[in-house]
N, C-alpha and C positions, 0 to 999 in steps of 0.2 A: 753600381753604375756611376763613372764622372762625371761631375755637374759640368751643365753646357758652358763652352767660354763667355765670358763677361763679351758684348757686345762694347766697341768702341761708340764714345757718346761725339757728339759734333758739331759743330757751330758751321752754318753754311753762310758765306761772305758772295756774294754775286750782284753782279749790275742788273736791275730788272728792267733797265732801256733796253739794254743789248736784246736782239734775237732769240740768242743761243741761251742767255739766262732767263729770258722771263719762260723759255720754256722749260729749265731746271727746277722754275717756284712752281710751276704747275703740277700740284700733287706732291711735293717735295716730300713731307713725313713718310706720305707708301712708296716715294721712291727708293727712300733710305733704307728703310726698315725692309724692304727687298734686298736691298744689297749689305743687309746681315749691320747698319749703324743706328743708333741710336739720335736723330736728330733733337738736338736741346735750344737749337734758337737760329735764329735767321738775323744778318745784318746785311745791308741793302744799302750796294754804292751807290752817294748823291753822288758830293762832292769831293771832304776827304779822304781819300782812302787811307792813307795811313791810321787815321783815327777810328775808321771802321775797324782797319785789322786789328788795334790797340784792343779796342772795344769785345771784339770777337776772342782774342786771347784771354780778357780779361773774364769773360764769362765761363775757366776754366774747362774747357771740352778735353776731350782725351786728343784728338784732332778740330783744324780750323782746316775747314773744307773749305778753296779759294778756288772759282767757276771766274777762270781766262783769259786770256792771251798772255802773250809774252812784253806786253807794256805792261799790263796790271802785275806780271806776276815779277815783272823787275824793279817796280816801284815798291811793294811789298813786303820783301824777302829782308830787305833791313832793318822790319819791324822786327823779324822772328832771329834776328844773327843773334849765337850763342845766348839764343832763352831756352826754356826745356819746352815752348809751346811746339809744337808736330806741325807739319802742310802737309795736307792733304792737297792734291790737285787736279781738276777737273782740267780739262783743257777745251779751250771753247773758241778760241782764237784762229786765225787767218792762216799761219805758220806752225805755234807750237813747239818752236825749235829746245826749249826748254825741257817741256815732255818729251820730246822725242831721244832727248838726250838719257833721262831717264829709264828711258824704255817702258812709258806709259802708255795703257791704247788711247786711242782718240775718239771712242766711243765714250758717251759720258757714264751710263751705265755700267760700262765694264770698268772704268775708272773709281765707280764709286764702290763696287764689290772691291776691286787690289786695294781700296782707301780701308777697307772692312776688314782683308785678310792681310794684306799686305805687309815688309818687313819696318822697321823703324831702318834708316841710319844718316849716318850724318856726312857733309857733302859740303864744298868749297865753296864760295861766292868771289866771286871778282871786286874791285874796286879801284875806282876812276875818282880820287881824290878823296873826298869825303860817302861818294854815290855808291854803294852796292846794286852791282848787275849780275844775273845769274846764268847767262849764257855767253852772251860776245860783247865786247866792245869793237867799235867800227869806225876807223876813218874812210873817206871818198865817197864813191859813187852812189854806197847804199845810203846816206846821210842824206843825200839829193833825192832819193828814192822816198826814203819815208818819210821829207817834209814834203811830198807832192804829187802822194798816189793818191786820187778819189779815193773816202771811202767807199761811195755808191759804187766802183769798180772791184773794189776787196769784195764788195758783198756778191756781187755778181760772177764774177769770175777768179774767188779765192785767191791762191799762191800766186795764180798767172799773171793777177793785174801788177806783182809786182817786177815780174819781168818786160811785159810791155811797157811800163813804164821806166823804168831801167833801159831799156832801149832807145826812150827817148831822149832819157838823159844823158845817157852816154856820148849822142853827137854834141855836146856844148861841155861836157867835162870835161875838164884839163886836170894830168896824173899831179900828184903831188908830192913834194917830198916830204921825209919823212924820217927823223932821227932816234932810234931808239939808245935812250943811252943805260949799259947793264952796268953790273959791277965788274963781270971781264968784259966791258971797252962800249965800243958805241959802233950799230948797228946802221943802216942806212939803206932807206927804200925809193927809188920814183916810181909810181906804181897809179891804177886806179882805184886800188880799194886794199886798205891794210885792215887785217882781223887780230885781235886777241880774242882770245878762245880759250873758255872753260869749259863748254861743250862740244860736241861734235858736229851741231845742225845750224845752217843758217842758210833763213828764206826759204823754210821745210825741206831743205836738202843734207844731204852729206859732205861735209865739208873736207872732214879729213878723219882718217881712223887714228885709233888711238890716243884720242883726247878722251877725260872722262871729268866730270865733275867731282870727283873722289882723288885724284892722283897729284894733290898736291903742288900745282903747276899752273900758266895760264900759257899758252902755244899762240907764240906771235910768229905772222907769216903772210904775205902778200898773193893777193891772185894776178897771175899776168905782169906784167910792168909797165912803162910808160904809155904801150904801145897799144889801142884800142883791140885791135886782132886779138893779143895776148890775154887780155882781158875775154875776151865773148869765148874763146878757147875752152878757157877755166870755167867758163860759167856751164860750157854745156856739157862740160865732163861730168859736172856734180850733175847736171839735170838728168842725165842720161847714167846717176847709180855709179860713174866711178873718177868720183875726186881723184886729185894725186895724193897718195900718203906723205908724208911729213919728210920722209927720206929721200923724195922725190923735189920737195922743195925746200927754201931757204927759208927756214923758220930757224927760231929761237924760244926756247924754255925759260921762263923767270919765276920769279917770284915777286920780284919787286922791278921797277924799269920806271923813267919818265922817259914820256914820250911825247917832241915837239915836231911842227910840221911849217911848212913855207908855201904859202902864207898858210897862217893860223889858220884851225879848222875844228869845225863843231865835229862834237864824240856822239855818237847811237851806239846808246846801252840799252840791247836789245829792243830796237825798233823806236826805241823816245829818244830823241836829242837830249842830253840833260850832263851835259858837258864840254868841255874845247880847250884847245889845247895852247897852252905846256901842259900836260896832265900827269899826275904823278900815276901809276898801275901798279895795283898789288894783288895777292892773291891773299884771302882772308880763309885757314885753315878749321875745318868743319865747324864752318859757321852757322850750317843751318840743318834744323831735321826735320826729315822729309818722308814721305810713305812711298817707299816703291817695290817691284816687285822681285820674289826670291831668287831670282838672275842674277838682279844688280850685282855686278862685281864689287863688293864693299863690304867691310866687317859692320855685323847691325849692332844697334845698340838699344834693344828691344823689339 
């Protein structure tokens, strides 16, 4: 008879302020060891996270279980670029768009069973100068969006509060220009909201098919153009399940691009401002390894 597979051991990294994670510490051992891992320690974000995640790799687990949103888990993911430490990832956030890019559930239990059975493989990260993000970078409207949603509204009415508030920003936005300059030539947007994109979701929706966090690339493309209508258009195609595909709009593939804008304008890397522009953008190839599930379109590496 085959002896039973080695259970993967795990370092659980979570904010015990947040909601969603002080109710992941509750019971954590018999939650894990339910879903087939071996939990070997607990690190607990104060303040800073990088040094917790430091801390957490450093304690050796076969995976660092990371419980949350898409600001923690883009502040993060530059700890783990091209080390051999694994993310596991819980998703515990407002959006998610990172998970969903993956094709993780949103369920924190069933998350932690695919962190259990789950494949290894490795996967792209963006970068906006020196910053690795792992889903979008964003100039315009959303940057005004996420310096000025309540959180008390996130908590209450989830994804939506980011649309109502999007609405209200939108009557005082003004489109912006927007240069990208590639190696074949230089690109040019007035628009309310330019994306680069390593994944497919943004603002828990669909943004566009065929983007992947595996494929090498980072998919620049504007929603709408200068003109407010063009903008709410786009927004509620994604709401309503069907984006335009990429052949439908004026995007561009790079790898590498700087990208400036008139006037100067701050960058959301995934949901944190933590940039502005001139900024350089690159796409940093499988930078990081990840647990996800045996769908994922991607050669595993374990």
């Amino acid at each position: 008879m085959p002896a039973p597979a080695a259970r993967r051991s795990a370092v659980l990294v979570v904010n015990p302020r947040s909601r969603r994670g002080a109710r992941l510490l509750e019971g954590a051992e018999a939650r894990f060891e339910r879903a087939g891992l071996r939990l070997i320690g607990v690190r607990r974000i104060e303040d800073d996270l990088r040094a917790v995640v430091d801390a957490a790799i450093a304690d050796g687990p076969d995976v660092v279980v990371l419980a949350g949103g898409d600001g923690t888990v883009s502040s993060a993911v530059g700890r783990f670029a091209h080390r051999d430490a694994v993310l596991g990832l819980v998703p515990t956030g407002t959006t998610n768009n990172f998970a969903r890019s993956l094709g993780l559930p949103m369920d924190a239990d069933a998350a932690l069973a695919l962190i259990a059975r789950g494949v290894i493989t490795d996967v792209d990260l963006g970068l906006a100068g020196d910053e690795h993000f792992a889903n979008v970078a964003t100039v315009g409207i959303s940057v005004a969006v996420a310096q000025s949603v309540p959180p008390g509204l996130k908590k209450v009415l989830g994804r939506a509060a980011y649309g109502l508030t999007g609405l209200v920003a939108l009557v005082r936005h003004r489109a912006v220009v927007t240069s990208l300059e590639t190696e074949r030539g230089v690109v040019a947007y007035r628009t309310h909201q330019l994306i680069v994109a390593n994944g497919r979701f943004h603002g828990g929706m669909l943004i566009g098919d065929g983007i992947d966090p595996d494929d090498d690339r980072l998919v620049v493309f504007h929603l709408g153009d200068h003109r407010r209508l063009e903008l709410l258009r786009s927004l509620l195609l994604m709401a309503l399940g069907r984006p335009r595909t990429l052949t439908d709009v004026n995007s561009t593939s790079v790898q590498r691009a700087r990208l400036t804008a008139v006037p100067p304008q701050d960058v959301e890397l995934d949901g944190e401002v933590r940039a502005r522009t001139p900024v350089d953008l690159s796409i940093d190839l499988e930078a990081l390894k990840v647990v996800v599930p045996k769908a994922f379109p991607s050669d595993t590496t374990g």
